[in-house]
C-alpha positions in Angstrom: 0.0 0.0 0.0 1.6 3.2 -1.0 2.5 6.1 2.2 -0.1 8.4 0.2 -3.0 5.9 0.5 -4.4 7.4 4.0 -4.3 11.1 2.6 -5.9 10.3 -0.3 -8.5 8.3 1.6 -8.8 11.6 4.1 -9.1 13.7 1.4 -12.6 15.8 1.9 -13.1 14.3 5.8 -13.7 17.1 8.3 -11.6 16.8 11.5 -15.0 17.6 13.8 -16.5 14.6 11.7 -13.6 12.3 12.8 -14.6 11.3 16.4 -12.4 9.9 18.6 -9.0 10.8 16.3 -10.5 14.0 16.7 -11.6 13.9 21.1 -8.0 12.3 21.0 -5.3 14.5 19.1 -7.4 18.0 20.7 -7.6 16.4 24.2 -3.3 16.0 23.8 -3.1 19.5 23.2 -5.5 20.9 25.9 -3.4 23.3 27.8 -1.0 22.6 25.9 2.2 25.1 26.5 3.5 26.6 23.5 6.8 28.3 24.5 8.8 25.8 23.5 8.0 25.0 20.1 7.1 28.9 19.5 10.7 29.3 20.6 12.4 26.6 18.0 9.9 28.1 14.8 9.5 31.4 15.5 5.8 31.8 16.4 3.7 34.3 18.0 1.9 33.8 21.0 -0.1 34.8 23.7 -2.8 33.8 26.8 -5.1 32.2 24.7 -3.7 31.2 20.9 -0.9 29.8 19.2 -0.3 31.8 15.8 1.2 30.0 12.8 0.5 29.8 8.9 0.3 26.8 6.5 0.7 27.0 2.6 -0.3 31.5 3.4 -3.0 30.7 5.4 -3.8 31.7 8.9 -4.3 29.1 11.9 -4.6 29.4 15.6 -4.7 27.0 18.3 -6.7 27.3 21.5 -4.5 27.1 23.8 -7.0 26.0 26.6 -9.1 23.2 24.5 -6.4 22.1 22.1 -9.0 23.2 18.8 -7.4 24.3 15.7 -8.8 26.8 14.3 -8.3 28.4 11.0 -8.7 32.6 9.3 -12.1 32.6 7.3 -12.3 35.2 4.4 -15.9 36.0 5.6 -16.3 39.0 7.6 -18.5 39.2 10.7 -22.1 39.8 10.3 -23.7 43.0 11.5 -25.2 41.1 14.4 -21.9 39.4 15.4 -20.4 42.8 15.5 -22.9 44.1 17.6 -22.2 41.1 20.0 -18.7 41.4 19.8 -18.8 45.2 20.6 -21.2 44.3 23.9 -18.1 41.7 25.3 -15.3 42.1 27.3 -12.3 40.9 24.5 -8.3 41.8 25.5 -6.3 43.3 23.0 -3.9 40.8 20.9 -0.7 40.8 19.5 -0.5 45.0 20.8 3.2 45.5 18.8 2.0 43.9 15.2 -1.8 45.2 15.6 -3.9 42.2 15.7 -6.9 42.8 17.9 -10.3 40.8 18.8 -13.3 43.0 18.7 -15.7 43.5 16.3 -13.3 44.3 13.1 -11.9 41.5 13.9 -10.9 38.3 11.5 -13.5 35.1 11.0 -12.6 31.9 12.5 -13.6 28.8 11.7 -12.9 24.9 13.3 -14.2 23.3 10.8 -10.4 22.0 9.5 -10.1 18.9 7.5 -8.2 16.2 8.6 -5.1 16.5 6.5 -4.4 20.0 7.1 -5.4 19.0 10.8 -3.1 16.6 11.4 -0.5 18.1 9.4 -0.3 21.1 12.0 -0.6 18.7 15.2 2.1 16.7 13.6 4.5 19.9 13.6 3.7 21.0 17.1 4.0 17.0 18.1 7.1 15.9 16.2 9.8 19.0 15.6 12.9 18.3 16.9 14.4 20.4 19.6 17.1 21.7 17.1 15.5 20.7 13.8 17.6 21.0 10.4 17.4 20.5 6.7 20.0 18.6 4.9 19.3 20.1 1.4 18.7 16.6 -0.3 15.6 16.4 -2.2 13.6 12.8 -2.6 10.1 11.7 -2.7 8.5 10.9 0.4 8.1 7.7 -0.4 12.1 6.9 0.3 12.1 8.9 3.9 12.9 6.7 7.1 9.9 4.6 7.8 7.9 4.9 5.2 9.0 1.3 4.8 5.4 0.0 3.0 5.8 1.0 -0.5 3.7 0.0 -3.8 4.2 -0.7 -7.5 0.8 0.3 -8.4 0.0 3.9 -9.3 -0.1 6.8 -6.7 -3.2 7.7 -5.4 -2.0 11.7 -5.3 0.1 12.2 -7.7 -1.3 9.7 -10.8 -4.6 11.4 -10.7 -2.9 14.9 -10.6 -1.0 14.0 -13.8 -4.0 12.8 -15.6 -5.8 16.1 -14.7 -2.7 18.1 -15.8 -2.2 16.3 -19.5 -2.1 18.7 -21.8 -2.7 21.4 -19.9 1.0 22.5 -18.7 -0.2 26.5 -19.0 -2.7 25.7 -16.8 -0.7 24.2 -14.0 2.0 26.8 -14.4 -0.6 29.5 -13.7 -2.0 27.8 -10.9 1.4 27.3 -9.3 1.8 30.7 -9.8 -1.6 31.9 -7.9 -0.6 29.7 -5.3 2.7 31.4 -4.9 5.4 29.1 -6.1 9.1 30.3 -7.3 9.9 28.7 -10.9 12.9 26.9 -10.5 15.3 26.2 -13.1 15.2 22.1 -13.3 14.5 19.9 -15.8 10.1 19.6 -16.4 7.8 21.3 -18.0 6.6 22.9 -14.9 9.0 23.3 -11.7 7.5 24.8 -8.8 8.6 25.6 -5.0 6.8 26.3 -2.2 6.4 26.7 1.3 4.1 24.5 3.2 5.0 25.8 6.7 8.0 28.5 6.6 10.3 25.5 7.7 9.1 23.1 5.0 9.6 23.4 1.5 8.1 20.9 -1.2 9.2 21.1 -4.9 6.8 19.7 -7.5 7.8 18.9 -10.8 5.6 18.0 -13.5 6.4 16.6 -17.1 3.6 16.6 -19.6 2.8 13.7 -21.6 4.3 12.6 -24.9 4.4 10.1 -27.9 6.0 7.4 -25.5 5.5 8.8 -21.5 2.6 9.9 -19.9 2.6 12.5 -17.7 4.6 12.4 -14.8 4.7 14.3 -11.5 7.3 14.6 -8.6 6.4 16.1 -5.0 10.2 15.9 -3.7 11.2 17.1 0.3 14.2 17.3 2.2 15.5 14.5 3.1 14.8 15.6 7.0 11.5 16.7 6.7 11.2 14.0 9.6 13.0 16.6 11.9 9.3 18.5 11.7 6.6 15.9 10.9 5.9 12.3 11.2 6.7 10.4 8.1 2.9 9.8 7.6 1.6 13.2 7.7 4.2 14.5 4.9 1.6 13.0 2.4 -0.9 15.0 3.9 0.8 18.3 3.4 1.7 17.1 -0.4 -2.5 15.6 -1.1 -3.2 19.6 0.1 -0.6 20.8 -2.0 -2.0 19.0 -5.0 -5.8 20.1 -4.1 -4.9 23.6 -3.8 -3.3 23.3 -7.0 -6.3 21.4 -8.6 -9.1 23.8 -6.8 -11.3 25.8 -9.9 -9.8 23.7 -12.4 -12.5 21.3 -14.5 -12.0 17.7 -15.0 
């Protein structure tokens, strides 16, 4: 069975939805204390929330119940805002400007699982003096990831089919997702930054008279120094998604 089968399968699956993994993994971090790890990736905290970001996107944790919570681009409704004017809220973040009140950001805990556990993974699993070793390979070959398959990815085969003919396409949607071009051999080379600490480099070649297409999601070699072997193919299946998101069968 290939290391990508559980993402795949997780794919769409709504951490609330996923009962006791979900009682479990927010239970481990219920006052759960983040100086340490805020310390070794440079993260912002305060009394109640742990701040970090995964492929641009803004998450919190609660620092009391152990929910993840993540930045909705919905604004509050002219009801919430009356609400939120009415309660007692502290000020956040007072040097960068980040308040709670009734201007204040959406918030949402309605996570999926791989982006769930792909953020409880970091917090869980970083080493206490984590490094890269600048030696690129598929997840597949990491340390552990020890049950491996001959049949076809479940991530990555589906993403080429979508992507056949249709290089332009991918390159433009790398490109919204914020990806630097890199100079390697493919028709469409692409970094990019799932947590500041963790880069992921896709490379995609199109199909031709004698290959179809082809696509490579290759990390550092100690990517294990942040996450646990299993949830790297959760970070690369939302990698892929994002990449996929608006684009027709």
């Amino acid at each position: 069975m290939s290391v990508n089968y559980h993402a795949f399968q997780s794919r769409n699956v709504l951490f609330p939805e996923a009962g006791a993994v979900c009682e479990q993994w927010r239970a481990a971090f219920a006052g759960y204390d983040p100086s340490r790890i805020a310390a070794i990736l440079r993260l912002t905290y305060d009394a109640s929330f742990l701040y970090l970001s995964y492929f641009g996107a803004d998450y919190r944790l609660r620092l009391d119940t152990g929910v993840l919570e993540k930045r909705t681009e919905e604004t509050p409704s002219e009801k919430e805002k009356s609400a939120a004017g009415h309660a007692a809220v502290g000020t956040l973040f007072p040097k960068s400007g980040r308040q709670e009140g009734p201007e204040a950001p959406s918030w949402t805990e309605n996570l999926y699982f791989n982006e769930t556990m792909a953020i409880y993974h970091l917090l869980k699993y970083t080493k206490d003096q984590p490094r890269t070793s600048g030696i690129w390979v598929p997840n597949t070959e990491l340390d552990g990831a020890s049950i491996r398959s001959r049949q076809s990815d479940p991530l990555l085969t589906p993403f080429s089919l979508r992507f056949t003919g249709k290089t332009p396409l991918l390159r433009r949607q790398c490109e919204a997702l914020g990806g630097h071009a890199l100079p390697v051999k493919g028709d469409a080379a692409y970094l990019f930054y799932a947590f500041p600490q963790i880069p992921l480099r896709l490379i995609f070649w199109d199909a031709d008279e004698d290959f179809p297409a082809q696509t490579q999601v290759l990390v550092d070699s100690r990517i294990t120094d942040y996450l646990h072997y299993e949830s790297v193919g959760c970070v690369i299946s939302d990698l892929l998604e994002k990449l996929e998101a608006g684009t027709s069968d």
